[in-house]
PAPA-448530 format. One line per 3 residues: number of its first residue (from 1); their letters; for each residue z, y, x of C-alpha. Coordinates in steps of 0.02 Angstrom, whole numbers, plus 50000, padded with zeros to 5 digits. Layout:
N
NUM = a = Z/Y/X  ... .
***
This chain:
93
1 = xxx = 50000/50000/50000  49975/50188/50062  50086/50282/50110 .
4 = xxx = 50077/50479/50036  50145/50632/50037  50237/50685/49876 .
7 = xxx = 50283/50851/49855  50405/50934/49717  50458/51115/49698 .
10 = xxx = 50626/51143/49778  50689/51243/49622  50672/51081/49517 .
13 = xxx = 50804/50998/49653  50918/51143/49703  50921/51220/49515 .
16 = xxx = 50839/51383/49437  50935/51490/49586  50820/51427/49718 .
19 = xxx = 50765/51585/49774  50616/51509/49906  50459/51456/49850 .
22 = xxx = 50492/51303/49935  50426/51127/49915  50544/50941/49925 .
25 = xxx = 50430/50853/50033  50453/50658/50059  50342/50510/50117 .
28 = xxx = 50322/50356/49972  50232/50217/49980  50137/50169/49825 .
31 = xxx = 49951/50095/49768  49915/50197/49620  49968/50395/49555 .
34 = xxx = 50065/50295/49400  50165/50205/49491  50261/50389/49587 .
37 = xxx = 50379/50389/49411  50444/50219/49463  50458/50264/49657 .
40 = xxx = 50574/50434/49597  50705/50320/49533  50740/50270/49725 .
43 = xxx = 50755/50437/49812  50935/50515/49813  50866/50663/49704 .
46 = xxx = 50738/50560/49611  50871/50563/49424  50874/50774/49435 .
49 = xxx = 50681/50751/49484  50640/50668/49336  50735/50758/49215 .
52 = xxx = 50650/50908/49265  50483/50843/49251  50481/50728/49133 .
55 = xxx = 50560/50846/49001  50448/50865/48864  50313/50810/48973 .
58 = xxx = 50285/50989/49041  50233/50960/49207  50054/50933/49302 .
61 = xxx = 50009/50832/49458  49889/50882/49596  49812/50749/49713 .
64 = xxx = 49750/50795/49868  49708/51011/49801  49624/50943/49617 .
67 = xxx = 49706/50933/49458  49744/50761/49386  49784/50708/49211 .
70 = xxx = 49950/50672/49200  49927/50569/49025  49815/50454/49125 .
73 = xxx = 49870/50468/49299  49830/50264/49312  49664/50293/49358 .
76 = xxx = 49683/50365/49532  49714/50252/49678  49781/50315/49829 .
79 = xxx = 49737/50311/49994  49836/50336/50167  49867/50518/50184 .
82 = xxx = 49843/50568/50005  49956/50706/49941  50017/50719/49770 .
85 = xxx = 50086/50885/49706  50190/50896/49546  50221/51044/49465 .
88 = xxx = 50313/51114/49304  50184/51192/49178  50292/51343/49130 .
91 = xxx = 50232/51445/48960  50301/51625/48936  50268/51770/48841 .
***
C-alpha cells in the first residue's frame, strides 16, 4: 500500500483559537482515498479530527492540488507520494 501525505487544518486539532494558518501534517499508509476515515481512528488526534470533519458532512478533500468528491471518494487510488488535503467547507453570510 502507499504511503501519503495527509494534511488537516491545525484549527480543526488545536480548536477555533488557532490563530496560524497552519496545517496537521502526518504520513498514512492506505490503498484507496476511502479508506483515510478508517486510518483517522488510529492517530492520537484522529476522534477530534473526525468530529470536526465529519460533522454534517461539511468538509472537502483535495488529492494531490484537484478537488475530489468526497460522497464518492472510493474511486481514487493512491499512489506513493500522493497528498490528500481535507478541508472544512465553511458557509457564512
Amino acid at each position: 500500500m502507499p504511503r501519503v501525505k495527509l494534511k488537516i487544518p491545525a484549527w480543526l486539532i488545536q480548536g477555533v483559537k488557532f490563530q496560524l494558518a497552519a496545517f496537521y501534517e502526518t504520513y498514512i499508509t492506505v490503498a484507496e482515498l476511502g479508506s483515510i476515515i478508517e486510518e483517522l481512528h488510529s492517530l492520537p488526534q484522529g476522534r477530534r479530527i473526525l468530529q470536526s470533519l465529519l460533522k454534517d458532512k461539511t468538509f472537502g478533500i483535495i488529492l494531490n492540488g484537484v478537488y475530489v468528491n468526497p460522497e464518492d471518494p472510493s474511486e481514487n487510488q493512491l499512489k506513493e507520494g500522493d497528498e490528500v488535503t481535507f478541508i472544512p467547507l465553511l458557509d457564512g453570510g
